[in-house]
N, CA, C and O atoms as CSV, one atom per row, in Angstrom:
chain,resi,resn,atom,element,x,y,z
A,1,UNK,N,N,159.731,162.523,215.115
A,1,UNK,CA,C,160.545,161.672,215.946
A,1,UNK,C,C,162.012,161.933,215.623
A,1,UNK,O,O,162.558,162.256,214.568
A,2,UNK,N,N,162.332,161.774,216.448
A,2,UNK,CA,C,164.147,162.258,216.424
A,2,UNK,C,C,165.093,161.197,216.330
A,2,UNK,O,O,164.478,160.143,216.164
A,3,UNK,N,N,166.695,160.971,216.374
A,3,UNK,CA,C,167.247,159.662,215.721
A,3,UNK,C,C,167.341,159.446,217.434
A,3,UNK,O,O,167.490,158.274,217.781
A,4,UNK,N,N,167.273,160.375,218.420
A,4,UNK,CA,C,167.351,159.603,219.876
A,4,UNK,C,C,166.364,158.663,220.517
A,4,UNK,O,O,166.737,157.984,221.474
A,5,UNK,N,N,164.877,158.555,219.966
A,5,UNK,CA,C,164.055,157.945,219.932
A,5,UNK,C,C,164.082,156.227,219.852
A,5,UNK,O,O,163.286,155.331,220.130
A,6,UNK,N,N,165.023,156.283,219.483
A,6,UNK,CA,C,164.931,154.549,218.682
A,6,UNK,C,C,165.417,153.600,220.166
A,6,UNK,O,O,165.866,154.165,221.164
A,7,UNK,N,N,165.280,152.510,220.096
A,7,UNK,CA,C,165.178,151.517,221.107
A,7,UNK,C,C,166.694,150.786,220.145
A,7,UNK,O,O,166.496,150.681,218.935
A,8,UNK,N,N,167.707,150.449,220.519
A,8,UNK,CA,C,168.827,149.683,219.896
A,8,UNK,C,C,169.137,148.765,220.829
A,8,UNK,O,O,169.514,149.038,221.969
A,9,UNK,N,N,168.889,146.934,220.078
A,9,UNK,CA,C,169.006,145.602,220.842
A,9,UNK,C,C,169.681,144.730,219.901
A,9,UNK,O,O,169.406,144.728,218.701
A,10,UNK,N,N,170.704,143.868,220.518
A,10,UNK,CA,C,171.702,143.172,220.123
A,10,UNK,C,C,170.528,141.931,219.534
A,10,UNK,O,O,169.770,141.816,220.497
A,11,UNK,N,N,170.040,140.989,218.452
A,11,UNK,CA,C,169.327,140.363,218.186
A,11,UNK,C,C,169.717,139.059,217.321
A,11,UNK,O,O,170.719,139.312,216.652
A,12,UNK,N,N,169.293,137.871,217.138
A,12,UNK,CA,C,169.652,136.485,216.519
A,12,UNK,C,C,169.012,136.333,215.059
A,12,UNK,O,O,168.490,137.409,215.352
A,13,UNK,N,N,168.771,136.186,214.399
A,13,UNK,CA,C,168.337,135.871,213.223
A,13,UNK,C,C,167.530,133.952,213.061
A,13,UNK,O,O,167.886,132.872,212.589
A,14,UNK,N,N,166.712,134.335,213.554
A,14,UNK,CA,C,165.672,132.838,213.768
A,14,UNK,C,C,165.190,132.318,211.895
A,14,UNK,O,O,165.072,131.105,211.722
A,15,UNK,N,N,165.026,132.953,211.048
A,15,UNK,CA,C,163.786,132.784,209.986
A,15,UNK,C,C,164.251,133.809,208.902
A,15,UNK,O,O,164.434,134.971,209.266
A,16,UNK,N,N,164.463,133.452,207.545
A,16,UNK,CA,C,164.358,134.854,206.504
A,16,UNK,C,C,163.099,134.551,205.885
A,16,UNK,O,O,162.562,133.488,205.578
A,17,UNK,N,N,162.727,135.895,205.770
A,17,UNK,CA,C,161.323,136.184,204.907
A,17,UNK,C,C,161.402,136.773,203.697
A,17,UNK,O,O,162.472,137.141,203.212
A,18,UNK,N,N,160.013,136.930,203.001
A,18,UNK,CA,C,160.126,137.303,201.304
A,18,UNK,C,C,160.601,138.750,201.700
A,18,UNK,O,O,160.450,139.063,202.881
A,19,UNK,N,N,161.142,139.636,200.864
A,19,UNK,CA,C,160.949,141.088,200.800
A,19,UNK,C,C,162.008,141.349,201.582
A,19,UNK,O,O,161.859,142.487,202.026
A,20,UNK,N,N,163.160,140.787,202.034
A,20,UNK,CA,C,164.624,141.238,202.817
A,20,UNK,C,C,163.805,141.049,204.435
A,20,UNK,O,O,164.480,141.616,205.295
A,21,UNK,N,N,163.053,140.661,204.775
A,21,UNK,CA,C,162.355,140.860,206.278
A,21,UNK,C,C,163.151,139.345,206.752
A,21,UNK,O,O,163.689,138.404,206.168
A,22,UNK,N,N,162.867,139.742,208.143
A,22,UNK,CA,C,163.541,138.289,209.052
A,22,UNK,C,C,163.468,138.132,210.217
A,22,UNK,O,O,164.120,138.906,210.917
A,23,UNK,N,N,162.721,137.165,210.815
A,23,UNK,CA,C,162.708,137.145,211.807
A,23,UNK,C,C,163.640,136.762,212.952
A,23,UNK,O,O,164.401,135.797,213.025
A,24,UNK,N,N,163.362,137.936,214.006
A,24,UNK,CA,C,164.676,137.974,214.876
A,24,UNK,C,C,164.119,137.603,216.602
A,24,UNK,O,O,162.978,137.787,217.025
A,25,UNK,N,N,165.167,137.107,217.297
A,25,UNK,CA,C,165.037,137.377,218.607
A,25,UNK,C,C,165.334,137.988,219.237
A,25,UNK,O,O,166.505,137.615,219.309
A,26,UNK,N,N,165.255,138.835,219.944
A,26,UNK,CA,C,165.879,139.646,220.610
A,26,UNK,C,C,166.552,139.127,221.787
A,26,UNK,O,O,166.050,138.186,222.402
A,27,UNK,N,N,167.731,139.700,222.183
A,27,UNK,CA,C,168.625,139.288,223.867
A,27,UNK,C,C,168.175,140.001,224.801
A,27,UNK,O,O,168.047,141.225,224.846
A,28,UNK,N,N,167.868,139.011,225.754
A,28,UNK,CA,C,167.544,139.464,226.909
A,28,UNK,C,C,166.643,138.795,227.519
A,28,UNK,O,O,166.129,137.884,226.870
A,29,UNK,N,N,166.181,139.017,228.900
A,29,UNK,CA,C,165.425,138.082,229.826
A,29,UNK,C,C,164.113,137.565,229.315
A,29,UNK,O,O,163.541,136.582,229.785
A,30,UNK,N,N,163.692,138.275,228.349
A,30,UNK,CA,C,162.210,137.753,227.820
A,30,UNK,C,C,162.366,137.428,226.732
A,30,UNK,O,O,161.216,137.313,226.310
A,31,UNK,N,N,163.443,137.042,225.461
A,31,UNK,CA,C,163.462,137.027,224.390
A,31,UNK,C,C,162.164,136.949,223.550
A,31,UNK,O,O,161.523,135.940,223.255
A,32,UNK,N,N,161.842,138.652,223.131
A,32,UNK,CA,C,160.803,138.858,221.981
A,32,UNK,C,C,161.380,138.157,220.852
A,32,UNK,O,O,162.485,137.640,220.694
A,33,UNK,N,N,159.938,138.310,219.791
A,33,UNK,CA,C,160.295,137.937,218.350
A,33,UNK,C,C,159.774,138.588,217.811
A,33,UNK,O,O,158.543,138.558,217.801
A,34,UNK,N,N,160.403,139.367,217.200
A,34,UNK,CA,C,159.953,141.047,216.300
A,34,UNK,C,C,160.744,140.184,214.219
A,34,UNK,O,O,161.398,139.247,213.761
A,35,UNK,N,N,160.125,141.209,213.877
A,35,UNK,CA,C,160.258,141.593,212.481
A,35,UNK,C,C,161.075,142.793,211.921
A,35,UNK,O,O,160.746,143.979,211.901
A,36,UNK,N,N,162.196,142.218,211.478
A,36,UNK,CA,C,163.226,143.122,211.181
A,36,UNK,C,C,163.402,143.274,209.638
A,36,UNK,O,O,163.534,142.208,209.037
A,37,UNK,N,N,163.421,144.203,209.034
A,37,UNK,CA,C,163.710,144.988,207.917
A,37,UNK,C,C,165.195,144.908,207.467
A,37,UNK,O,O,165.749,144.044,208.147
A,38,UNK,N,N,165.858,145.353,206.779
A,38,UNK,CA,C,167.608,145.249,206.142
A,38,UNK,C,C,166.962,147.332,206.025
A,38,UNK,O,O,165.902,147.806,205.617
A,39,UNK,N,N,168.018,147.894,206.506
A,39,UNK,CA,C,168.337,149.051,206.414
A,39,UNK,C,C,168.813,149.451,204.899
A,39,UNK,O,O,169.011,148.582,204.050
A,40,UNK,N,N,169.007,151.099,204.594
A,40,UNK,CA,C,168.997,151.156,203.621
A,40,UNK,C,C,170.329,151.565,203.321
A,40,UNK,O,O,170.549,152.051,202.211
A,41,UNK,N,N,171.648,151.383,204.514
A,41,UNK,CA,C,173.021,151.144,204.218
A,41,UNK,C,C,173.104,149.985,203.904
A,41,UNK,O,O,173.902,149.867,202.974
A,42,UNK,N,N,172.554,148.785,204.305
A,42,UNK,CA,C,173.039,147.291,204.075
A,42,UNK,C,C,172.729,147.039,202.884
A,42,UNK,O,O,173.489,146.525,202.063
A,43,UNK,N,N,171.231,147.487,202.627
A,43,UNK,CA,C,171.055,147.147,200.887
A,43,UNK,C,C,172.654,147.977,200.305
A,43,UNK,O,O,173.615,147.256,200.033
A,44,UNK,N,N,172.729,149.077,200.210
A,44,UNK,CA,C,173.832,149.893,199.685
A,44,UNK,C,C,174.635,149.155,199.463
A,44,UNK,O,O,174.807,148.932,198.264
A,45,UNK,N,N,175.654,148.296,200.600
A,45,UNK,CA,C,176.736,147.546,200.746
A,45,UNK,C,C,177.134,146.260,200.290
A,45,UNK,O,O,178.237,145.753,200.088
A,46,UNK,N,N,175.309,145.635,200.116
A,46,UNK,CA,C,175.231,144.458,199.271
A,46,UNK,C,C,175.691,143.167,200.677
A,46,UNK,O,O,175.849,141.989,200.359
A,47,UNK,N,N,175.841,143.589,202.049
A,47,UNK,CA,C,175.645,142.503,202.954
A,47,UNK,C,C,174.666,141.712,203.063
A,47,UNK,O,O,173.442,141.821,203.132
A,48,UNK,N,N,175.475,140.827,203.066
A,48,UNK,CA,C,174.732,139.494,203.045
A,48,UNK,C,C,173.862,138.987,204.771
A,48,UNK,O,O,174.648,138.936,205.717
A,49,UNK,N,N,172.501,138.683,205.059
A,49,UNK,CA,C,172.197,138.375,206.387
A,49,UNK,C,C,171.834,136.966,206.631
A,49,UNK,O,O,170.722,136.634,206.220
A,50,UNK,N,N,172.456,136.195,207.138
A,50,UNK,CA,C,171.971,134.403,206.613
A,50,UNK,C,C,171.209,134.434,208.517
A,50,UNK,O,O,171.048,135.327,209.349
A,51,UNK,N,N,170.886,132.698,208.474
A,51,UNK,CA,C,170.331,132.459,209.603
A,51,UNK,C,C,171.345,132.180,210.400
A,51,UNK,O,O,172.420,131.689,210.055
A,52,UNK,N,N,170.857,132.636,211.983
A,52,UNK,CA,C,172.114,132.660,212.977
A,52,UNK,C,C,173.122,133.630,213.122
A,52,UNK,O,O,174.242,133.577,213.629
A,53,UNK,N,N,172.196,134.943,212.318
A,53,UNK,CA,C,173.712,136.039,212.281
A,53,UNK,C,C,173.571,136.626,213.891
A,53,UNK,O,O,172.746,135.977,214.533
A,54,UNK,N,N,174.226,137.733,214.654
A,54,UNK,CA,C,173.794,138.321,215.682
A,54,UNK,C,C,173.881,139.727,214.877
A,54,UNK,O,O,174.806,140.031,214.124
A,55,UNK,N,N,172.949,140.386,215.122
A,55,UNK,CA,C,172.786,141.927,214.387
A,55,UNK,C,C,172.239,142.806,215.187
A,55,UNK,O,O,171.746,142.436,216.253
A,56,UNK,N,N,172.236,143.877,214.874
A,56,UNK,CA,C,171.330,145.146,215.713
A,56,UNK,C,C,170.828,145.272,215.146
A,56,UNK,O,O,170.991,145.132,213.934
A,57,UNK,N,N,169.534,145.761,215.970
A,57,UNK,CA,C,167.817,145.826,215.410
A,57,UNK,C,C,167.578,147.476,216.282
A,57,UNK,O,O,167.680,147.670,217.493
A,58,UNK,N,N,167.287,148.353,215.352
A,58,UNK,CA,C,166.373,149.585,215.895
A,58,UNK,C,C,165.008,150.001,215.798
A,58,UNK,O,O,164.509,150.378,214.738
A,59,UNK,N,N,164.230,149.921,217.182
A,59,UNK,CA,C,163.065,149.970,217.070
A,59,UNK,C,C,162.689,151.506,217.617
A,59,UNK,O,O,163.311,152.357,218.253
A,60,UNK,N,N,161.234,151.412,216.992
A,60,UNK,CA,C,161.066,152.752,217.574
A,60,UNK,C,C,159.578,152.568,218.929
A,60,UNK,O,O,158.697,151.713,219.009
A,61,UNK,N,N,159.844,153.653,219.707
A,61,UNK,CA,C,158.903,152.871,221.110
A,61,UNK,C,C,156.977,152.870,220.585
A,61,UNK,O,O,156.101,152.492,221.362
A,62,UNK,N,N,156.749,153.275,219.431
A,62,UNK,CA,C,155.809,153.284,218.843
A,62,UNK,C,C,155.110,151.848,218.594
A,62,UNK,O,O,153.954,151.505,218.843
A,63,UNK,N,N,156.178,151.114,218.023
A,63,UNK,CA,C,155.859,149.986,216.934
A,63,UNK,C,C,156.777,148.630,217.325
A,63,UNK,O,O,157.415,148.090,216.422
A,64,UNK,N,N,156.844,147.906,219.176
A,64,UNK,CA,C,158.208,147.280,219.010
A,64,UNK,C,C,158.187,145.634,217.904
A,64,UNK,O,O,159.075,144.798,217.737
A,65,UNK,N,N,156.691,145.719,217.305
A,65,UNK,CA,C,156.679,144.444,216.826
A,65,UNK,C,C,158.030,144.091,215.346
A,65,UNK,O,O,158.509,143.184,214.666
A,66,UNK,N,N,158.074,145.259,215.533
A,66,UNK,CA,C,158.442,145.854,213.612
A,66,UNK,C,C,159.859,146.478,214.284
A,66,UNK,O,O,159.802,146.994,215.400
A,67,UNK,N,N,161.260,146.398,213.474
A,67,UNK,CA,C,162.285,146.973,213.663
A,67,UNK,C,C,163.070,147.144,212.517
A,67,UNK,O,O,162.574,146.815,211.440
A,68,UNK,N,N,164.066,147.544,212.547
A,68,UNK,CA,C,164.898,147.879,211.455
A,68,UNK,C,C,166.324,147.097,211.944
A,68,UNK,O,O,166.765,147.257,213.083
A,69,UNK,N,N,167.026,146.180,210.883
A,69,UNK,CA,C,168.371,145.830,210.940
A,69,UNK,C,C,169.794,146.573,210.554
A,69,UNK,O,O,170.304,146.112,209.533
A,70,UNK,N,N,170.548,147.675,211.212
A,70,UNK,CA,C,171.363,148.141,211.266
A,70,UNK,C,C,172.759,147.726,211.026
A,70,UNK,O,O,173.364,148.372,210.170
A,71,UNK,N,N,173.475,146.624,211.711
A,71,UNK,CA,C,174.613,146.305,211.652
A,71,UNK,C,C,174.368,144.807,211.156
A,71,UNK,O,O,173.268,144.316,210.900
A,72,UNK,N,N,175.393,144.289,211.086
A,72,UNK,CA,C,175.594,142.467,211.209
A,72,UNK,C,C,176.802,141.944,211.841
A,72,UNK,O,O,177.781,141.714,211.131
A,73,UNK,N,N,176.844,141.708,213.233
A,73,UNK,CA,C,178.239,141.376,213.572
A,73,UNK,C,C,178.943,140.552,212.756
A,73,UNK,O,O,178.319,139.642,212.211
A,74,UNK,N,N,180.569,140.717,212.471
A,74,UNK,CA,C,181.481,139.637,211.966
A,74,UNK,C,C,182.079,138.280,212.894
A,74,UNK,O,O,182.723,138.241,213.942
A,75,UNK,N,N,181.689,137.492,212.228
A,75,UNK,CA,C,181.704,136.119,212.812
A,75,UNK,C,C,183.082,135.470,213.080
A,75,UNK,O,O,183.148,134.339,213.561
C-alpha cells in the first residue's frame, strides 16, 4: 500500500482509551465512530490529545473502523 492510499478526515475526540487509543467522530453527513491510534510523530513530540480536540484521522480503505491520529488542531 502506498502513502496515497489513506482516506484523511477532519475528526472530534468523543472518549480516551487505555493504550493512547480514542475514540473519535468523524465530520460529515453520517458521523462514523472509528478508533484512532496517536501516530508515531505525536508520541515523538510529547502532544498532548484531551477530549473535544478536532484532529486528523488517516484511514486506510481496508480497515475504516481503525485509524491513525496525525495532527491536533490548535485551539
Amino acid at each position: 500500500m502506498s502513502k496515497e492510499d489513506v482516506i484523511k478526515v477532519k475528526a472530534t475526540v468523543l472518549e480516551c482509551l487505555p493504550n493512547a487509543n480514542f475514540k473519535v467522530q468523524l465530520e460529515g453527513p453520517n458521523d462514523y465512530t472509528v478508533i484512532g491510534s496517536i501516530s508515531g510523530k505525536i508520541r515523538k513530540n510529547n502532544i498532548k490529545i484531551m477530549l473535544g480536540d478536532t484532529v486528523d484521522i488517516e484511514m486506510t480503505p481496508y480497515d475504516i473502523s481503525r485509524g491513525r491520529i496525525v495532527y491536533r488542531y490548535k485551539q
